[in-house]
N, C-alpha and C positions, 0 to 999 in steps of 0.2 A: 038474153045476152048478158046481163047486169046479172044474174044469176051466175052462169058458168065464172064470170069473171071473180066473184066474191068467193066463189069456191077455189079458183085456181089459186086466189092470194092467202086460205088461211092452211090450203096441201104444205105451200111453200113458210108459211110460219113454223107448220110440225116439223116442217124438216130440218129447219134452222136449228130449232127448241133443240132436237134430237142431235145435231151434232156437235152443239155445245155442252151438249151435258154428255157424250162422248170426250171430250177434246177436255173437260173438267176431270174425268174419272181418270182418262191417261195418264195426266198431269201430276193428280193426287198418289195416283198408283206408282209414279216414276219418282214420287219423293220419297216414299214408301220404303221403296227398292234401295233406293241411293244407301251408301255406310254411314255412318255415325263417325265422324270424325275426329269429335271431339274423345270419344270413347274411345277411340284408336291411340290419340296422343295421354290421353291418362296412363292407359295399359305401356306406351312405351315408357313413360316416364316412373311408373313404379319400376318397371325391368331395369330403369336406369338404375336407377335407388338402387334397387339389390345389387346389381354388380358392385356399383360404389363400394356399399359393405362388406361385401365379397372380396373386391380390392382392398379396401381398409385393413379388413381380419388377417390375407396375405400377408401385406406388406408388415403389418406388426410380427409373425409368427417370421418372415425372412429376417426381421431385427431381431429378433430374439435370437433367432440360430445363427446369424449373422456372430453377438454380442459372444453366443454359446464358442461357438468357433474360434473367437478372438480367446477366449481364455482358454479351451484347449493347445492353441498354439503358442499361449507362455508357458502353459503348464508343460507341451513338449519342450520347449528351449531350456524351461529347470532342468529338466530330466537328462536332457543331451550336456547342459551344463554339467549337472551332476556326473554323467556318465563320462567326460572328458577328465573333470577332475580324478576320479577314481582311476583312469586308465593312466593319468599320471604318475600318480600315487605307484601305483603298480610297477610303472617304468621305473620310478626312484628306487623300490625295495626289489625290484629285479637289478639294477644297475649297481644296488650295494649288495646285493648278495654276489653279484659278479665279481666286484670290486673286492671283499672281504676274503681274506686268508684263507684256504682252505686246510686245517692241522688237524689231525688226529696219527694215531699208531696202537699198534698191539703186538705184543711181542712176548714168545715163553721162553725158560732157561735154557730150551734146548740141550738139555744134557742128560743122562740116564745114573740115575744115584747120588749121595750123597753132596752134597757140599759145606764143610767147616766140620769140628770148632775151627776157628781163628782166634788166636791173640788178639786182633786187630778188627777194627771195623774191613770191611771191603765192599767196594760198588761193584753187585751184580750185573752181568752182563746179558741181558736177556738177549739173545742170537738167532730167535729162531722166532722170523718174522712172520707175522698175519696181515698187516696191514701199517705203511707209513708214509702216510699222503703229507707231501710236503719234502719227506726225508729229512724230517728235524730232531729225529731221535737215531744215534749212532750206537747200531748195534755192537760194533768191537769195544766200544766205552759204556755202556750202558747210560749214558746222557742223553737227558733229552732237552734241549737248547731253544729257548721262546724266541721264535721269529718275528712278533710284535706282541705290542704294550696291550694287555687284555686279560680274560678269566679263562682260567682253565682248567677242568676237572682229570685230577689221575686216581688210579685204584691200581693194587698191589694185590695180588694171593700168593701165600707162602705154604707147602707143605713138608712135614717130617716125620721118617718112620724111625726112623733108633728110638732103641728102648731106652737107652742112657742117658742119649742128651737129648736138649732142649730147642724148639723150633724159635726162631726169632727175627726181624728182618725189619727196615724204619724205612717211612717216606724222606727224604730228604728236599729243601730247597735249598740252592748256593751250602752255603756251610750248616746251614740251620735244621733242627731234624724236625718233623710237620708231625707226623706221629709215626706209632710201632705198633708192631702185631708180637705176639710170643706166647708159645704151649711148654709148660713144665713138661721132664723129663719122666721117665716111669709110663709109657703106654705105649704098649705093644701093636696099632694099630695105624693108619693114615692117618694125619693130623692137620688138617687145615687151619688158617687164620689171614685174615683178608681186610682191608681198609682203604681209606681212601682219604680226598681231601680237594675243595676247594681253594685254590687259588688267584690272587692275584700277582702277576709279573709285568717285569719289564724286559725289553729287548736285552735277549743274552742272557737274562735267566737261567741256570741251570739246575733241571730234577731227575731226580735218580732214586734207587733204592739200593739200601745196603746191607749187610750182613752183620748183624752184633756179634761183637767178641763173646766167644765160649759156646755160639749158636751155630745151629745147622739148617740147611735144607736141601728138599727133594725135588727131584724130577725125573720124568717118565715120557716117553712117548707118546704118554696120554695128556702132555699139555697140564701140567698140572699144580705148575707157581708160574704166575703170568705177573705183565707189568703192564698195561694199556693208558692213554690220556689224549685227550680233543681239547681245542680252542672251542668254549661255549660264547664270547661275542668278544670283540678285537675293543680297547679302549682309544680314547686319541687324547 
């Protein structure tokens, strides 16, 4: 009896033994298992870090383009500046080319043959119009009459056929003669001679061209002693 009993008490020791060294292994095994926590929060915290820099790099590179942008947008306000002044500019020298006289004319003797000698000087009457914008050149008087204080260029051609006399013909202003053209007598052939002259005038001015005494000239249907002059810029 004292036998069985000794035996029944050291069954129940193996078993104990055995399930604490179970119940230890679980244990160890279930720590095993568990995550690393700490190693979780390092890994988040470098991922922090990077974004940081990530944001940092951003946010420098939006300042920069940001800075970029700010001075694209003065440098367009120049340019629209610029571009308004200039379209000014333009309105002015459109508004005085508006404003500005419009004068010129051209005109030939309209006649066929000879005209002179004369005794006398005489004003040509070029009659036979091309062009008199304005109407400040009177073709039954051969004057041409400045409608404002300015410069103005006229040119003259004279031609002569007589063999005997002599081609000749003057710019004049007011009384005053600006210059003259003239071909010696003796040539059997068409004779041209042509000039001209820059002027300045005043309102009322008057220019013309005339005929030297003892002189002749020609014309033809071919247009062939003309008298022409334009307003090149108005004075004030």
């Amino acid at each position: 009896m004292k036998v069985s009993v000794a035996l029944l008490q050291l069954l129940c020791c193996l078993l104990l033994t055995d399930g604490q060294t179970e119940v230890q292994d679980f244990v160890a095994n279930g720590k095993n298992n568990q995550p690393n926590i700490w190693t979780e929060v390092r890994d988040i915290r470098d991922m922090v870090v990077e974004l940081k820099v990530k944001l940092d790099m951003a946010m420098k590179e939006n300042a920069k383009m940001a800075e970029q942008m700010q001075e694209l947008k003065k440098e367009n306000a120049g340019i629209i500046d610029q571009i308004k002044i200039t379209e000014n500019q333009l309105e002015g020298i459109k508004r005085e080319n508006e404003e500005q006289p419009k004068v010129a004319f051209s005109a030939d003797l309209g006649m066929r043959g000879d005209l002179g000698p004369q005794s006398t000087e005489i004003t040509l009457t070029f009659n036979h119009i091309f062009t008199n914008i304005g109407n400040n050149y009177n073709p039954a008087t051969g004057l041409f009459t400045a409608p404002v204080k300015g410069v103005y260029y006229f040119r003259f051609t004279a031609c002569g056929t007589q063999i005997r006399q002599s081609l000749g013909a003057s710019l004049h202003k007011n009384v005053q003669k600006i210059v003259s053209v003239g071909q010696w007598r003796n040539h059997d052939q068409h004779r041209y001679a042509s000039n001209g002259a820059v002027l300045q005038l005043e309102v009322g001015d008057v220019v013309c061209v005339k005929l030297l005494p003892g002189y002749t000239i020609y014309d033809s249907p071919d247009n062939l002693s003309t008298f022409s002059g334009f307003l090149i810029y108005p004075l004030k």
